[in-house]
N, C-alpha and C positions, 0 to 999 in steps of 0.2 A: 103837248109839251111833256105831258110825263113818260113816253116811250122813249125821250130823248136822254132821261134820268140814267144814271149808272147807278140803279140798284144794287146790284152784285156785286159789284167795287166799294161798294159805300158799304154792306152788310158786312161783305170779307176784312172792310177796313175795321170795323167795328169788333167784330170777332179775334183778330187779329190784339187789336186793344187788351181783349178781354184775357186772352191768353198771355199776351204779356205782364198783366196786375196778377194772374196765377200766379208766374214765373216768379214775379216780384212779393207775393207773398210765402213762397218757400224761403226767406231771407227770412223778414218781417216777421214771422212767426214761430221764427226758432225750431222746426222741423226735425225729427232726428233723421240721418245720414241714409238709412235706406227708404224711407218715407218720402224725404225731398227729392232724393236722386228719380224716382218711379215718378214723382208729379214732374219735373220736368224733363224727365224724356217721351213722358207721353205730351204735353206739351209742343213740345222741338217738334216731334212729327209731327202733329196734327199744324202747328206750323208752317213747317216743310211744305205738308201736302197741303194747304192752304194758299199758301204762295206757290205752288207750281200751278193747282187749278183755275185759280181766280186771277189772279194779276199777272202769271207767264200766260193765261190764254189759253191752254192746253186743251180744254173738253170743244174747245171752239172751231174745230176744221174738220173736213172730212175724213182725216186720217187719226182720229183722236184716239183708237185701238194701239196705234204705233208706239202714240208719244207716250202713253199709258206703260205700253210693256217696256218702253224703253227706263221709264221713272223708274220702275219695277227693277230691272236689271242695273241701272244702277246704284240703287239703295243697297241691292245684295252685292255688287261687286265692294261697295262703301263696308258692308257688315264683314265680307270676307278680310279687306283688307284689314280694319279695325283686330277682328279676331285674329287676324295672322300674326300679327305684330305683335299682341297678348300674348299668345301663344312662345312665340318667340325672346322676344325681350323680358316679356316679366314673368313670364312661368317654365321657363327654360325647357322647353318640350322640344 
């Protein structure tokens, strides 16, 4: 019976938990502005990459190199765009 457990869903769900009480104590604790901002966005990803690994399934097929470089390239097309638009609208570059 225990092979039939979802470990890995249960741990991830658990984890998951854990970094949203982080999140929620950047509030709760009155944090100053670049303190909180660094705790959750390290937060967010390990998030991100928590739900793409554990609950999309991702490390789970043969081709797990692919969806890897593909998460990859899209986080930096995400950074590019982010940056661009800074770039543009609020720093007048």
């Amino acid at each position: 019976m225990a092979k039939y457990f979802p470990l890995g869903q249960v741990m991830g769900f658990v984890f998951s938990l854990v970094l949203t009480v982080v999140a929620l104590l950047v509030y709760f604790m009155d944090m100053s502005m670049t303190t909180g901002m660094i705790v959750l966005l390290v937060t967010a990803f390990l998030q991100a990459g928590l739900q793409f690994i554990i609950f999309m399934h991702a490390g789970e097929s043969k081709d797990k190199w692919s969806i890897y470089s593909n998460i990859v390239y899209g986080f930096a097309m995400v950074l590019i765009t982010i940056l661009g638009t800074l770039l543009i609208l609020l720093w007048d570059m």
